[in-house]
C-alpha positions as CSV (number, residue, x, y, z in Angstrom):
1,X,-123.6,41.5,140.1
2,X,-122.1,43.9,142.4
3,X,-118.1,43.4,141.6
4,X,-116.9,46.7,143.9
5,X,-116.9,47.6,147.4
6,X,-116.2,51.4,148.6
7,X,-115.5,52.4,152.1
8,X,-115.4,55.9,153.4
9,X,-112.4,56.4,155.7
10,X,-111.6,60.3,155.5
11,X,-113.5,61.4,158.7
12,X,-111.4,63.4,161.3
13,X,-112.5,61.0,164.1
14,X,-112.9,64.3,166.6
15,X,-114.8,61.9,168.9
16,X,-112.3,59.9,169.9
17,X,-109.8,62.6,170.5
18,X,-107.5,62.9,171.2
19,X,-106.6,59.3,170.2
20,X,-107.5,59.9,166.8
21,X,-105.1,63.0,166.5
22,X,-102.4,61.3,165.0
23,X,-104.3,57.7,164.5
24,X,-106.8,56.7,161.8
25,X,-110.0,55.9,164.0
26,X,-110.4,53.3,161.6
27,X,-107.5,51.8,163.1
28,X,-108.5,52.0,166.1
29,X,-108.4,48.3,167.2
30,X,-110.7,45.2,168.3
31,X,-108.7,43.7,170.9
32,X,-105.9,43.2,168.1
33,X,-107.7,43.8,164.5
34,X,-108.3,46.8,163.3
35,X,-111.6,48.2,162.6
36,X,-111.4,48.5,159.0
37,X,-110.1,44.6,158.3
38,X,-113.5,43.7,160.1
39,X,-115.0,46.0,157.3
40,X,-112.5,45.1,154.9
41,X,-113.5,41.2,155.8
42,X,-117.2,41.4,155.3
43,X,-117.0,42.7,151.5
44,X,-114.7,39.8,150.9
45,X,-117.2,37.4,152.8
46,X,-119.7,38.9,150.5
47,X,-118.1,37.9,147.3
48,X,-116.1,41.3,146.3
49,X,-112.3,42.1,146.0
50,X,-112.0,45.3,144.5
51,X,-112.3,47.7,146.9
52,X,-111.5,50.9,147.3
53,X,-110.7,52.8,150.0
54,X,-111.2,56.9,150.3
55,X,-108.8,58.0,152.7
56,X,-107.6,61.2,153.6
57,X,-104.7,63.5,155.6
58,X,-103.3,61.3,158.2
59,X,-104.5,57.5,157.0
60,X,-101.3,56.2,155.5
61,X,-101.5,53.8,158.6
62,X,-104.7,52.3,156.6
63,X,-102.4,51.7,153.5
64,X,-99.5,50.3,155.5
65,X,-101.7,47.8,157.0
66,X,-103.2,46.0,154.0
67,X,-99.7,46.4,152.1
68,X,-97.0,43.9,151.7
69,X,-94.1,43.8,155.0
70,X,-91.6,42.1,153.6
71,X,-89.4,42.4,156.9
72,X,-92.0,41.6,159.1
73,X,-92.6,38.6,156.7
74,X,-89.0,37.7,156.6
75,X,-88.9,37.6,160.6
76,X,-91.5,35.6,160.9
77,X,-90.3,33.3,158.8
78,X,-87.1,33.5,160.6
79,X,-88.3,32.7,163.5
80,X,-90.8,30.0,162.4
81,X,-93.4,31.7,163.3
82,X,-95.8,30.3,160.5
83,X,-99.3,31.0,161.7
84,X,-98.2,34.9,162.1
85,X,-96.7,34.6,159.0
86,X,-99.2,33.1,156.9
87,X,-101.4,35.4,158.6
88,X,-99.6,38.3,157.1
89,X,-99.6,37.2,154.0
90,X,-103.3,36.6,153.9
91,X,-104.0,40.1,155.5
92,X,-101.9,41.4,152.2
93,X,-103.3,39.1,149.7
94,X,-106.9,39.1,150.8
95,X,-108.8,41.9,148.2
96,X,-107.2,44.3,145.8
97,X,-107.5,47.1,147.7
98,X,-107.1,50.6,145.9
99,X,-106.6,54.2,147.7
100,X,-107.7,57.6,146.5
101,X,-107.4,60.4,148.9
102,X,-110.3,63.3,149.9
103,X,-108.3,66.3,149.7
104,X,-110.9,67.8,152.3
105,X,-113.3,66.9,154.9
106,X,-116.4,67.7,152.9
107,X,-119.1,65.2,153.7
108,X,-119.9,61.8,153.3
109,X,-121.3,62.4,150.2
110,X,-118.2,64.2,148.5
111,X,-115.7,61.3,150.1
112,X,-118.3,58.8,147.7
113,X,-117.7,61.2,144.7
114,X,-114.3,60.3,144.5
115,X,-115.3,56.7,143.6
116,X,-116.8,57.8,140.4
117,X,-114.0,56.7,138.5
118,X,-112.7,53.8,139.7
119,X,-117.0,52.3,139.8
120,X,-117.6,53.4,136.5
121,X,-121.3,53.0,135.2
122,X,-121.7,49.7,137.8
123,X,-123.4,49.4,141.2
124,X,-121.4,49.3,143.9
125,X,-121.1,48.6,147.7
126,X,-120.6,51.1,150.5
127,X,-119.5,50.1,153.7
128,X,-118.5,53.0,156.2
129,X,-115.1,52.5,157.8
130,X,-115.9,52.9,161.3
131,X,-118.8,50.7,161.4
132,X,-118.6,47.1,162.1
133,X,-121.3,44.5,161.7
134,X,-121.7,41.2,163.6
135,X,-123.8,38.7,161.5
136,X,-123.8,35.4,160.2
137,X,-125.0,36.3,157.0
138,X,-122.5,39.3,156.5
139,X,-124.9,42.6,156.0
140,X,-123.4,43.3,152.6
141,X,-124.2,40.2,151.3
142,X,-127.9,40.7,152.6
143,X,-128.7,43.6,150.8
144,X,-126.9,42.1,147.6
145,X,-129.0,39.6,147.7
146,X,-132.2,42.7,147.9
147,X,-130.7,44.4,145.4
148,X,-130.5,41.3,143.2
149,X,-134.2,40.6,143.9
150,X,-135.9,44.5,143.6
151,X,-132.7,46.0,141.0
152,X,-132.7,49.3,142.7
153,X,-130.5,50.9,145.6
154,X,-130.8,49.2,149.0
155,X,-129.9,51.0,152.5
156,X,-129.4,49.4,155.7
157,X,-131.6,50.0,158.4
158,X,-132.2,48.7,161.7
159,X,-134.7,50.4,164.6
160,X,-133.4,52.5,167.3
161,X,-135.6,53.6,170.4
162,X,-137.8,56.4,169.0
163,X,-136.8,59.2,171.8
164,X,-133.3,58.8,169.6
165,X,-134.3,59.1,166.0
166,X,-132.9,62.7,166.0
167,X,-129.4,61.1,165.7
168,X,-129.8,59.6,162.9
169,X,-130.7,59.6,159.4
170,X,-134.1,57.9,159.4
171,X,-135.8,56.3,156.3
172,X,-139.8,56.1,155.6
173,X,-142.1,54.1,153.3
174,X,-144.2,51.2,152.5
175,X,-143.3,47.2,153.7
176,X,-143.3,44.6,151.0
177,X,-141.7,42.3,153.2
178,X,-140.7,41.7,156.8
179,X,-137.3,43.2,156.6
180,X,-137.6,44.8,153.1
181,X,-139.5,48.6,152.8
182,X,-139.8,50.2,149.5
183,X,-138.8,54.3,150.5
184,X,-140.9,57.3,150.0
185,X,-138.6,60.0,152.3
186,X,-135.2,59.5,153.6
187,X,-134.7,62.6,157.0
188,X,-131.0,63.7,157.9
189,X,-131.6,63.5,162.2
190,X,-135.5,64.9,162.2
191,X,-136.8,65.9,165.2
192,X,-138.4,63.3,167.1
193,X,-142.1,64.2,166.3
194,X,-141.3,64.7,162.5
195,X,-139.4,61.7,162.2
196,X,-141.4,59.0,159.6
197,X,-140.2,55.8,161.7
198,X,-137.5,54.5,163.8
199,X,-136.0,52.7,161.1
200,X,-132.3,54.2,161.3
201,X,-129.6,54.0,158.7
202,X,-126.8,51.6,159.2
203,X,-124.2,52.3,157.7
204,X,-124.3,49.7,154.9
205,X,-125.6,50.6,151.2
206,X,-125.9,48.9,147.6
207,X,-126.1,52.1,144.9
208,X,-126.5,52.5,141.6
209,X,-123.8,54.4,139.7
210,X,-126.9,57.4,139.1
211,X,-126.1,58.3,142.8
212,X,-122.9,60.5,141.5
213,X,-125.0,62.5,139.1
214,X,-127.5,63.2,141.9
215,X,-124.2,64.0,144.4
216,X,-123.2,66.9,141.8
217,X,-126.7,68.4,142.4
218,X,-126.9,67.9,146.1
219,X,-126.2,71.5,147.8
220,X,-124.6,71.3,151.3
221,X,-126.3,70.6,154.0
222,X,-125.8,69.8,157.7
223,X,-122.3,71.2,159.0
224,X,-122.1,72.6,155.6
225,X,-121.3,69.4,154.1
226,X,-122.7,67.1,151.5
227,X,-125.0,64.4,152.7
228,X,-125.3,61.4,151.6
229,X,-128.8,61.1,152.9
230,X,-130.1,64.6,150.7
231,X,-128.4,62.6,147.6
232,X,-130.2,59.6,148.4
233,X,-133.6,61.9,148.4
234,X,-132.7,63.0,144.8
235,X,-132.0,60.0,144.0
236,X,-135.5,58.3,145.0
237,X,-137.2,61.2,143.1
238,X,-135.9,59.4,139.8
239,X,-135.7,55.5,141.1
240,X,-136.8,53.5,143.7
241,X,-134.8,52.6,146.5
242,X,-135.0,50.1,149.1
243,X,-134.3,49.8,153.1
244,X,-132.9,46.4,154.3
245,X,-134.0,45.6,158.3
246,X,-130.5,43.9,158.6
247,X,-130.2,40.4,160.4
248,X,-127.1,41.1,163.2
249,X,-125.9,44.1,165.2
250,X,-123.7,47.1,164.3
251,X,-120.6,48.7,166.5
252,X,-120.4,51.9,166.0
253,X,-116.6,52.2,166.9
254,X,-116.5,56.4,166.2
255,X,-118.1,56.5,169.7
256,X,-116.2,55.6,172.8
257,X,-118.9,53.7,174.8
258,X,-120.1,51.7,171.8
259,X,-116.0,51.1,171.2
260,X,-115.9,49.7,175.0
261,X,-118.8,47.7,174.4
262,X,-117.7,46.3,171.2
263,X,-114.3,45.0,172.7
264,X,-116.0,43.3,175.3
265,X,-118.5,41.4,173.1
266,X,-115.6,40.3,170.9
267,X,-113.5,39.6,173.3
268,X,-116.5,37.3,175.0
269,X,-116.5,35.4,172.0
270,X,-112.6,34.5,171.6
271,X,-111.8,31.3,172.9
272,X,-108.6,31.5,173.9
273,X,-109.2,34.0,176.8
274,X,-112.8,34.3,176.8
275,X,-113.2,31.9,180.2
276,X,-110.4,34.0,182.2
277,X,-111.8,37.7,180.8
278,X,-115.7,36.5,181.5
279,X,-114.4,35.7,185.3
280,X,-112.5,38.8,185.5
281,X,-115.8,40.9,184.5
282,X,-117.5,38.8,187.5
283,X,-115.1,38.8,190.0
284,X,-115.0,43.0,189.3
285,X,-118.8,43.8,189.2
286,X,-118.7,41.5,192.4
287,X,-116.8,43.8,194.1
């Protein structure tokens, strides 16, 4: 049973400066929710409300948001304003969300180290902050459902077009399933004619708690950080681990096209302006 959620939020956000300068990218918004409630969202959807949150220098905006505002609240209510209200309230009230701070920019890996304590010997979720999914079935709740079927550490993959495997980490190994591989190599952006597949990683895990004994071996890598991805490698040389060909898309909201994109799509999909916005986008390419 997978009772804990963590989600990476420390990154310096240097590609969408110079927003991000004095603004958590994570709160970088989807029309008008943040990009970490989405993530935030999709653990709860998936059954978990204990989550914590590594943040670092210049995130106290993420704490604000899922805190208590009692004078906001008291507005509102003022005002009558009860769907706004509630709204708040349920923003506050939805997960037990817990902060611990990176005290530097050291790597994805490092920023999951941190959760050691609060995980304990458990497996746990790891959603990255900056990442959102669009799914029915929300991605975190897929690969719980692998990890509940195989017992060992499950990363999300989904294919990218092979001239762009050197952007990503890229996983390799052996199908037992349509969507499900059973991993033999895990490559930190190969080059193109090394890389093993196109499978890419997606920014969604499922780990067993033995991933923080393998982070305290892991010497650092790329950008003289520690990766998450060389972890994972000495990690599969002492358990299996498993990819998950996810069911939906991800939005990488880090980079500025994919952010554009993202805010279109969504906004496509709300109803209260999605007739005027789609004839807006008509009338302009029309022009």
């Amino acid at each position: 049973m997978i009772r804990k959620a963590v989600i990476p939020a420390a990154g310096l956000g240097t590609r969408f400066l110079p927003a991000t300068k004095s603004m958590p990218k994570e709160m970088l918004p989807i029309i008008d929710i943040p990009t970490i409630q989405y993530v935030v969202q999709e653990a709860v959807d998936s059954g978990i409300e204990d989550i914590l949150i590594i943040s670092g220098k210049g995130k106290r905006a993420i704490e604000d948001h899922f805190d208590r505002n009692v004078e906001l609240e008291s507005r509102l209510e003022e005002k009558e304003d009860m769907i706004w209200f509630n709204e708040m309230r349920r923003l506050a009230d939805m997960a037990n969300v817990h902060f611990v701070r990176q005290k530097e920019a050291n790597g994805l890996g490092d920023a999951i180290y941190y959760a050691r304590h609060h995980v304990g010997n458990e497996p746990f979720a790891v959603l990255l902050g900056d990442t959102i999914m669009d799914s029915v079935i929300p991605v975190t709740q897929q690969l719980m459902d692998t990890y509940e079927q195989y017992g060992g550490s499950v990363i999300a993959v989904e294919q990218v077009p092979a001239n762009k495997v050197n952007r990503y980490g890229i996983v390799g190994g052996t199908s037992l399933s349509d969507t499900i591989l059973e991993l033999s190599t895990l490559v930190e952006k190969p080059a193109i004619e090394l890389a093993p597949s196109n499978l890419a990683i997606a920014g969604r895990y499922i780990l067993t708690p033995e991933i923080f004994n393998t982070i305290e071996q892991t010497p650092k890598g790329k950008n003289n950080e520690i990766q998450l991805t060389d972890s994972l490698l000495l990690l599969l040389k002492r358990e299996n681990i498993y990819a998950h060909h996810i069911e939906g898309k991800r939005h990488d909201i880090g980079d500025k096209l994919d952010y554009l994109k993202t805010t279109v799509e969504f906004a496509l999909k709300r109803k209260e302006f999605a007739e005027p916005f789609r004839k807006f986008l008509i009338d302009l390419l029309n022009k």
